[in-house]
ZADO-1210 file (C-alpha; in nm, 4 decimals, padded with zeros to 6 digits):
<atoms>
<atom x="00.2082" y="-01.8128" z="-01.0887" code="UNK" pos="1"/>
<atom x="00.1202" y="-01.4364" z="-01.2245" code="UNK" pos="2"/>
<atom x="00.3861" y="-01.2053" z="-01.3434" code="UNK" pos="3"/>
<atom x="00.3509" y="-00.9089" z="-01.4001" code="UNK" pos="4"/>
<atom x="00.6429" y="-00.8433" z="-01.6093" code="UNK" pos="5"/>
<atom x="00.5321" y="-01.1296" z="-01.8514" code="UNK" pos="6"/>
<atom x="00.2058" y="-01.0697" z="-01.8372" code="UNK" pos="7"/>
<atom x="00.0363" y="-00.7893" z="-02.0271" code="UNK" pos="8"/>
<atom x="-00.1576" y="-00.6038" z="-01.7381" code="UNK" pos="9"/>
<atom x="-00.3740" y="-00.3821" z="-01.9327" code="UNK" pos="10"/>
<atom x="-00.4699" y="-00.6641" z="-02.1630" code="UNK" pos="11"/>
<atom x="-00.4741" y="-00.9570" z="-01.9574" code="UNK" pos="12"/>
<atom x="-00.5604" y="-00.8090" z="-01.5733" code="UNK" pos="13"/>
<atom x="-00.5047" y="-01.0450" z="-01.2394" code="UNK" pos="14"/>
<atom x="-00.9304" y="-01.1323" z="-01.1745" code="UNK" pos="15"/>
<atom x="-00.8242" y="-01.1710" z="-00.7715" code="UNK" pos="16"/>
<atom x="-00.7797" y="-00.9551" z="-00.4791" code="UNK" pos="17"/>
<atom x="-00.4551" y="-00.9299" z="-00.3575" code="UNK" pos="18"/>
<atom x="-00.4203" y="-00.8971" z="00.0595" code="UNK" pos="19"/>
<atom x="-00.1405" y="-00.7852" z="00.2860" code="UNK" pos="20"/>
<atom x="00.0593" y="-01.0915" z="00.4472" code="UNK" pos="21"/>
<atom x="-00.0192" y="-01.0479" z="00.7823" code="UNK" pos="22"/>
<atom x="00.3326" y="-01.0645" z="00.9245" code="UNK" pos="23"/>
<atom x="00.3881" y="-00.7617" z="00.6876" code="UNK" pos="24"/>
<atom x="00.1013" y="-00.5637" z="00.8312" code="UNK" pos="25"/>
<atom x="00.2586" y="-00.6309" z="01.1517" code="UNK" pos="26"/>
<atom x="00.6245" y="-00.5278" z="01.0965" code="UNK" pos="27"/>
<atom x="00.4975" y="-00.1994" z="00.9700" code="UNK" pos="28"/>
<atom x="00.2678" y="-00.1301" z="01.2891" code="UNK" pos="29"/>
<atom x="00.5714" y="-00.1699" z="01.4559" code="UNK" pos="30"/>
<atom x="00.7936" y="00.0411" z="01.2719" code="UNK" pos="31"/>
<atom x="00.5735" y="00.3269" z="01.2636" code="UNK" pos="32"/>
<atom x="00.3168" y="00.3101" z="01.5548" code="UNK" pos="33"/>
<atom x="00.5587" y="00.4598" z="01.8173" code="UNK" pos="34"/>
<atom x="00.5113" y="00.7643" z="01.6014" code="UNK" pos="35"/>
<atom x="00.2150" y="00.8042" z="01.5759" code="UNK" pos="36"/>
<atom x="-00.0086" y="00.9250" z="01.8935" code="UNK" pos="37"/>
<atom x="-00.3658" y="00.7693" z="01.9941" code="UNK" pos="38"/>
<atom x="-00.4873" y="01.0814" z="02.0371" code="UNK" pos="39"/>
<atom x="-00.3717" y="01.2932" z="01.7242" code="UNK" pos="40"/>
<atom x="-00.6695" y="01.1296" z="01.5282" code="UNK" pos="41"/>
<atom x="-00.7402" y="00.7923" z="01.3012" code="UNK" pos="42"/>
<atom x="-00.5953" y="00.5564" z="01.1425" code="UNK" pos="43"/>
<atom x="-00.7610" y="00.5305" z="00.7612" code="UNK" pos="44"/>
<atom x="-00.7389" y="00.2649" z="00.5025" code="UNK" pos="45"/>
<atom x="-00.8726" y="00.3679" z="00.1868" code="UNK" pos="46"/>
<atom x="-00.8765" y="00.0405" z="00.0256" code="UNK" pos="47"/>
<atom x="-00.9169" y="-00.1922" z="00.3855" code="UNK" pos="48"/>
<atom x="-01.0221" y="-00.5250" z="00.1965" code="UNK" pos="49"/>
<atom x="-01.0329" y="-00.8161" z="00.5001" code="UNK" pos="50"/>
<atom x="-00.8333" y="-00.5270" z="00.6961" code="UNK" pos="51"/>
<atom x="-00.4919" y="-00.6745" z="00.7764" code="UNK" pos="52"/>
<atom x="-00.3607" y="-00.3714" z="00.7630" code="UNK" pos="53"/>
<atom x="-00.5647" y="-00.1714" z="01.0171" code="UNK" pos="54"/>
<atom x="-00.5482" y="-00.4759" z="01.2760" code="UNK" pos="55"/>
<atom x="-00.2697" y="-00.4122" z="01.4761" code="UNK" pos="56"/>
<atom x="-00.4141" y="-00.0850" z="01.5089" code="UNK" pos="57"/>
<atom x="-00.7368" y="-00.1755" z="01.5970" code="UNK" pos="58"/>
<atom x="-00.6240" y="-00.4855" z="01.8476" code="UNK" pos="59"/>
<atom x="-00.3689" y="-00.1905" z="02.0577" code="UNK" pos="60"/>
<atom x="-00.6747" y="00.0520" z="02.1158" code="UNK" pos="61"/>
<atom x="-00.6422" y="00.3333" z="01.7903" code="UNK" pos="62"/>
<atom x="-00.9719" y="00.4481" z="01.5753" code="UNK" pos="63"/>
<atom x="-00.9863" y="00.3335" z="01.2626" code="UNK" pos="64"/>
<atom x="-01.1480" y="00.3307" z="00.9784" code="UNK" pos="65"/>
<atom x="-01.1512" y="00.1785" z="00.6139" code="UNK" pos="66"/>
<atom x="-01.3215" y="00.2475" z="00.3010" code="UNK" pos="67"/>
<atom x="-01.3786" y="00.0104" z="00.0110" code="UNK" pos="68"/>
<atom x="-01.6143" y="-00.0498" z="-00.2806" code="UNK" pos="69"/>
<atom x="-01.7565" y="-00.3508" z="-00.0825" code="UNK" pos="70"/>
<atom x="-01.7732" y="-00.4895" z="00.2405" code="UNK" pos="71"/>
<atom x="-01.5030" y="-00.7905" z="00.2678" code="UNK" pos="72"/>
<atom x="-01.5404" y="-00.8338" z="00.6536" code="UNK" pos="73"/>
<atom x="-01.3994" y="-00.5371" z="00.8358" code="UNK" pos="74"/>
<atom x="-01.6017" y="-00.3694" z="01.0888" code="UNK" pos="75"/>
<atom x="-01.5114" y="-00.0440" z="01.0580" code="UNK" pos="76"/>
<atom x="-01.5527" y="-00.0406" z="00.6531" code="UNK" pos="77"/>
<atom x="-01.7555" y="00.2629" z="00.5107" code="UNK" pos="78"/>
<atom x="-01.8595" y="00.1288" z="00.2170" code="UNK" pos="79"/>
<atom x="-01.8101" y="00.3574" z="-00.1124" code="UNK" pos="80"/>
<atom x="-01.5652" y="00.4158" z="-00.3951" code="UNK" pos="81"/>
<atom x="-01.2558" y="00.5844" z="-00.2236" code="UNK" pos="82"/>
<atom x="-01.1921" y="00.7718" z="-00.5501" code="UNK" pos="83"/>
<atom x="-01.5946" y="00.9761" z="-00.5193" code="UNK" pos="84"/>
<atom x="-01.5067" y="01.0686" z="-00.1596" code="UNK" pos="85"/>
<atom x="-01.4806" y="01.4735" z="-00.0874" code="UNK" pos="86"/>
<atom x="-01.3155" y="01.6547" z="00.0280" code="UNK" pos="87"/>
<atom x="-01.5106" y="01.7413" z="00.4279" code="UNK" pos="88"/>
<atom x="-01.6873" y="01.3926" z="00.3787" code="UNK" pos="89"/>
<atom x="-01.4437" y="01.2491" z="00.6531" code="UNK" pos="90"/>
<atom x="-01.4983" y="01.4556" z="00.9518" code="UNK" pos="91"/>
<atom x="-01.2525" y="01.3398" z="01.1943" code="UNK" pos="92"/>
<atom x="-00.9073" y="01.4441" z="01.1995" code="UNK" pos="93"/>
<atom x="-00.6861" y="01.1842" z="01.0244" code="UNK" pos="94"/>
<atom x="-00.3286" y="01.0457" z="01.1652" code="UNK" pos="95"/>
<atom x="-00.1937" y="00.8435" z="00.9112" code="UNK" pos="96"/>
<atom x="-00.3500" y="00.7164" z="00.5863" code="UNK" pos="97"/>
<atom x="-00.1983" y="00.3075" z="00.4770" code="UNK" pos="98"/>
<atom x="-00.2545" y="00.1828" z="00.2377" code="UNK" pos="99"/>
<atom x="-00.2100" y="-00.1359" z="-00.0400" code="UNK" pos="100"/>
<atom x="-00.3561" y="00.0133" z="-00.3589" code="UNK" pos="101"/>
<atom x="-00.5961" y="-00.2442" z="-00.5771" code="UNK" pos="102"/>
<atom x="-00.4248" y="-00.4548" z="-00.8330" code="UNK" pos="103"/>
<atom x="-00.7414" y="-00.5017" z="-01.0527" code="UNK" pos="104"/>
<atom x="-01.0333" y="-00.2451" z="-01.0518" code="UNK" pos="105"/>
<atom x="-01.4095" y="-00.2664" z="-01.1579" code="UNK" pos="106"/>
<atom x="-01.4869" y="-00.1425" z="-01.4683" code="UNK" pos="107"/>
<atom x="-01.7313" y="00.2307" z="-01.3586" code="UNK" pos="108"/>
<atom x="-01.3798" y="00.3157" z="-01.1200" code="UNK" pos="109"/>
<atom x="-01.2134" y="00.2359" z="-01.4596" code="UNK" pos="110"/>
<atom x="-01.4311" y="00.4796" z="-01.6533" code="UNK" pos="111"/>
<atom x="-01.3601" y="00.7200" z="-01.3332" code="UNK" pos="112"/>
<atom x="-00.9936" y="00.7298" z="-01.3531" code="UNK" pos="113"/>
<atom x="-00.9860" y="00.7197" z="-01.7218" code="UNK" pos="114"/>
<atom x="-01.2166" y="01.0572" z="-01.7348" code="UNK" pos="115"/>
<atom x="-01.0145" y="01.2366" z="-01.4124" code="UNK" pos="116"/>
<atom x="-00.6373" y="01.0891" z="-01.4596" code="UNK" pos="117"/>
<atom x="-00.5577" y="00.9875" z="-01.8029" code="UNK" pos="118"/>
<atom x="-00.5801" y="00.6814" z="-01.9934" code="UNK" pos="119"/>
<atom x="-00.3698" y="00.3937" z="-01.8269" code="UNK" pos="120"/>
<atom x="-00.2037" y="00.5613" z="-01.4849" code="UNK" pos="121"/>
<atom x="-00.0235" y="00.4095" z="-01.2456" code="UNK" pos="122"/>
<atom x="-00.3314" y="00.3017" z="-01.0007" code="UNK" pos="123"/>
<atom x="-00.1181" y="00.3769" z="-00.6507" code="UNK" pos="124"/>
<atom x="-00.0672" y="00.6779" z="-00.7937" code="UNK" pos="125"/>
<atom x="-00.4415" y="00.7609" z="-00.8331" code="UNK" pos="126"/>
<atom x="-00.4610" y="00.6699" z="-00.4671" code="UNK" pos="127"/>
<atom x="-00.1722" y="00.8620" z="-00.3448" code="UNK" pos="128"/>
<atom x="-00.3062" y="01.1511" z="-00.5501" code="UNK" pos="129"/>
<atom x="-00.6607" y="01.1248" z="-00.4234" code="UNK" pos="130"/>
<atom x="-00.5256" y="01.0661" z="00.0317" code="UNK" pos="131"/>
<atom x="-00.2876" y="01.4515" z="-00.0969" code="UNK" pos="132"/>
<atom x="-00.6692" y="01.6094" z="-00.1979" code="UNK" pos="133"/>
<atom x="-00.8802" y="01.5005" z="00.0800" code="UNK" pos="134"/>
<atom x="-00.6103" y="01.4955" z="00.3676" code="UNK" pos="135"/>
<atom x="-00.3244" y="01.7470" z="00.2542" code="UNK" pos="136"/>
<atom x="00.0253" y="01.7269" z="00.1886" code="UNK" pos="137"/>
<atom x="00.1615" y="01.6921" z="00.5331" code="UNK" pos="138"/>
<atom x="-00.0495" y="01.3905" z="00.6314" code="UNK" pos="139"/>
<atom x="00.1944" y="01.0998" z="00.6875" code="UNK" pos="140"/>
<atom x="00.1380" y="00.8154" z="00.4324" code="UNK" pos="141"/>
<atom x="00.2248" y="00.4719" z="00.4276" code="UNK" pos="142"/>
<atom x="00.1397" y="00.3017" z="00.0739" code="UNK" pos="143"/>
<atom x="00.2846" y="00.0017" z="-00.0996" code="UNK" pos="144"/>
<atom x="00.3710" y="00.0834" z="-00.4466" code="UNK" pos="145"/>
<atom x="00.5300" y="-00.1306" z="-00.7574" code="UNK" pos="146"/>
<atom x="00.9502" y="-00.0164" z="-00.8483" code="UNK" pos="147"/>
<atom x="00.7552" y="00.1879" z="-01.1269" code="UNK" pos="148"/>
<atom x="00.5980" y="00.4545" z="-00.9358" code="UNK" pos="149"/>
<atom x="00.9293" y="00.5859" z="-00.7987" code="UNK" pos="150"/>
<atom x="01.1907" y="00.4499" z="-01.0880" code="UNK" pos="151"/>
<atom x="01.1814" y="00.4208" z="-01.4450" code="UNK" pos="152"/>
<atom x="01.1002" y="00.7885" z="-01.5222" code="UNK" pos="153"/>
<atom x="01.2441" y="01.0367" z="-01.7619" code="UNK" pos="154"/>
<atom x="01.3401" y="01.3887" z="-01.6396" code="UNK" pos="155"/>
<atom x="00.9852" y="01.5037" z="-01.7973" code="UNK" pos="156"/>
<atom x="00.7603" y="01.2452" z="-01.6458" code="UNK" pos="157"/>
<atom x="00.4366" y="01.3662" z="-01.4918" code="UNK" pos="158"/>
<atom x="00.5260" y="01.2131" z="-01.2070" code="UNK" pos="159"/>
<atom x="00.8916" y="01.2971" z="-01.1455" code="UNK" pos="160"/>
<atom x="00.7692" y="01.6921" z="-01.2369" code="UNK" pos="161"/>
<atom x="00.5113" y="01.6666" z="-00.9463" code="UNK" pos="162"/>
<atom x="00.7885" y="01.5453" z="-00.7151" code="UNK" pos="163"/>
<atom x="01.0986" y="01.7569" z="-00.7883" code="UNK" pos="164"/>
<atom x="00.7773" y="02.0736" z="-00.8179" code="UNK" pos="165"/>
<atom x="00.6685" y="01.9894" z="-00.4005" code="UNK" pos="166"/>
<atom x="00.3783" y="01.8885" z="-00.5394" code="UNK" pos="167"/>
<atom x="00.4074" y="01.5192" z="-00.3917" code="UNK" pos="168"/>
<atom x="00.5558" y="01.5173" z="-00.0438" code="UNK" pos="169"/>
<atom x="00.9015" y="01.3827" z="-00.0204" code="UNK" pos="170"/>
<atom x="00.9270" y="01.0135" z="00.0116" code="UNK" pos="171"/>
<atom x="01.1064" y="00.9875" z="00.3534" code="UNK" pos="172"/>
<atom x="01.1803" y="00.5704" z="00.4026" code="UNK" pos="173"/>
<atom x="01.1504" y="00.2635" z="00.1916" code="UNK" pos="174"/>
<atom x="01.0868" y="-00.0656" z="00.3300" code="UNK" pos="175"/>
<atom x="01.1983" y="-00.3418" z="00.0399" code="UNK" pos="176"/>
<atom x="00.9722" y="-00.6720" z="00.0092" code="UNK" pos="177"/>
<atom x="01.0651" y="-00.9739" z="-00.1470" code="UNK" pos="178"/>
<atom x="00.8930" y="-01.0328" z="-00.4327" code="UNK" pos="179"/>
<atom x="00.7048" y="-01.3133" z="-00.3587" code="UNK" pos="180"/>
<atom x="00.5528" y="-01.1269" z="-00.0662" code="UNK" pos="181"/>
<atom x="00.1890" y="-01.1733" z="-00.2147" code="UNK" pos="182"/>
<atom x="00.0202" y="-01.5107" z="-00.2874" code="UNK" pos="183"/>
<atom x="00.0562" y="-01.6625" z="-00.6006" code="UNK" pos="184"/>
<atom x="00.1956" y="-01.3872" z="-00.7661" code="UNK" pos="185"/>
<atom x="00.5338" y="-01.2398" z="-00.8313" code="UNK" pos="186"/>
<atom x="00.5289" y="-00.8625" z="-00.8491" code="UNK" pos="187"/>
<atom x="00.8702" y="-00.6074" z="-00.7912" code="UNK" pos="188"/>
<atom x="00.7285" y="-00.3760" z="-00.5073" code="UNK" pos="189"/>
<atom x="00.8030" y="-00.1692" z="-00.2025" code="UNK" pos="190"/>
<atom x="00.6405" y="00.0178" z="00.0431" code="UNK" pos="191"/>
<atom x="00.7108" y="00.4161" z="00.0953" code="UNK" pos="192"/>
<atom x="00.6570" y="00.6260" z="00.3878" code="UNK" pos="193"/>
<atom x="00.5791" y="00.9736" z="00.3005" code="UNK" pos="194"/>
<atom x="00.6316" y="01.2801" z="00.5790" code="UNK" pos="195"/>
<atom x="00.7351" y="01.0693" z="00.8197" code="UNK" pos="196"/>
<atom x="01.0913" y="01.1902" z="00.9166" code="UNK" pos="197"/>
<atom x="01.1898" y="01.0176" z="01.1945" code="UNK" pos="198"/>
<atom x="01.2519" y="00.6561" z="01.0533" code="UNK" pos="199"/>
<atom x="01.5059" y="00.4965" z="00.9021" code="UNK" pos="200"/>
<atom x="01.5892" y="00.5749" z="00.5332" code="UNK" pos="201"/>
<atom x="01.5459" y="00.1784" z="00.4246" code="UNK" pos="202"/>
<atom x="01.4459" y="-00.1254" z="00.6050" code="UNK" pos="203"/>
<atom x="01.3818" y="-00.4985" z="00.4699" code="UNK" pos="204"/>
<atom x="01.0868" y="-00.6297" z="00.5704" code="UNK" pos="205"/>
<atom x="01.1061" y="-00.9043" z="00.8398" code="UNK" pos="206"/>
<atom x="01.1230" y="-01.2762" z="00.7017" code="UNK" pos="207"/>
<atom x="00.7782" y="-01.4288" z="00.7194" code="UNK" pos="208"/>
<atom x="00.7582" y="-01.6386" z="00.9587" code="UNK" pos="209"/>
<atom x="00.6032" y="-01.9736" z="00.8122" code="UNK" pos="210"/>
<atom x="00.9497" y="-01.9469" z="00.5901" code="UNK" pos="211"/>
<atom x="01.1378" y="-01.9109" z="00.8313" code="UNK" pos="212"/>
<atom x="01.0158" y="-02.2343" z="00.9678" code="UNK" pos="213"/>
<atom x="01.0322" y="-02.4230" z="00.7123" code="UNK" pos="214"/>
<atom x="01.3879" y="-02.3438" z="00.6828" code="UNK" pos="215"/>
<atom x="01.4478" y="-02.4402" z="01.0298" code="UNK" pos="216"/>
<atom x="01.3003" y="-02.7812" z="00.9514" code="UNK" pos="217"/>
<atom x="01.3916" y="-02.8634" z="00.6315" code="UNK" pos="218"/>
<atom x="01.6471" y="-03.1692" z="00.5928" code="UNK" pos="219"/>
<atom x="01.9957" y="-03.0601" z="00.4960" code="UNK" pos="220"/>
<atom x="02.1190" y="-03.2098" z="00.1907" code="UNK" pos="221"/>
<atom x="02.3954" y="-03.4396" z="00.1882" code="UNK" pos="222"/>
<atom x="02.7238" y="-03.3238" z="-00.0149" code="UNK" pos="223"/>
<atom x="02.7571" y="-03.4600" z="-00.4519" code="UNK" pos="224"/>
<atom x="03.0377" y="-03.6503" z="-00.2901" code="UNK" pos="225"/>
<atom x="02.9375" y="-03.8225" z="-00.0007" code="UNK" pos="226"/>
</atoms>
């Protein structure tokens, strides 16, 4: 099992793709899907991977689209590095950008961010950053993001400047996971809604089902004293 607070990320980095639980994907299409219209524009994934996100989407009629660095199996995957896109390259109006940032990059997007960001930033940052440049700051955002990127900041953090300066939208709901929501590794993280007003400040996400099943099935123990 992979931890991220015992393992050194930046010296020893998880080699493996990381994909959204399904049941996750699903809980957050219906959370935010009855606001959001079919016809006020598409649905974009900048980092789509198999697509689990963009599914529910897809299956209940809405255009979407995802971009990765490779083709994993998505049909509607332009392939290219999300972080070279410009600004104009995506012609079609844009409803809502989700998004699970990459855990592990490849070594030229490494180069990339270390030339344009800094050294060693928070990568969901770097994604966030890039969805506020080609989209603008009113485009409704849905982005899981490790505890880091919204705690653990002093009062002159980069980050905490750009949000108490309007330069980051206001983060407008939280939906806590457990941390065991990804496989085979154990990683604090959450996933913020940004200009999206009309939910909920918090929700936890639904169980997953095969858990809950298990559960239901498992033998009960029988008391120390019986």
């Amino acid at each position: 099992m992979y931890r991220v607070d015992r393992n050194n990320f930046y010296k020893h980095e998880k080699k493996a793709t990381i994909f959204t639980p399904d049941y996750v994907s699903e809980f957050l299409y219906e959370l935010i899907s009855p606001y959001i219209k079919k016809s006020a524009g598409m649905i974009i994934d900048p980092c789509v991977g198999e697509g689990s996100l963009l599914k529910p989407w897809k299956r209940d009629g809405y255009e979407v689209m995802g971009i990765d660095i490779e083709h994993q199996g998505f049909p509607h995957t332009k392939v290219k590095n999300y972080l070279e896109v410009e600004r104009g390259e995506i012609d079609k109006k844009i409803s809502l950008v989700i998004m699970n940032p990459p855990f592990n990059i490849d070594s030229k997007t490494k180069q990339y961010i270390k030339e344009n960001y800094g050294g060693r930033p928070l990568l969901p940052e770097v994604w966030f950053a890039k969805a506020i440049e080609l989209f603008g700051s009113k485009i409704p955002i849905a982005m899981f993001t490790p505890y880091g990127f919204r705690l653990n900041q002093t009062d002159m953090s980069k980050r905490w400047l750009k949000f108490v300066n309007n330069e980051y939208p206001p983060i407008t709901s939280i939906v806590s996971l457990p941390k065991d929501v990804f496989e085979n590794i154990l990683f604090h993280s959450e996933v913020l809604f940004f200009n999206m007003p009309d939910l909920k400040g918090h929700y936890f996400v639904a169980s997953n089902p095969e858990n809950e099943q298990q559960r239901f099935i498992a033998p009960k123990k029988k008391p120390a004293f019986a």
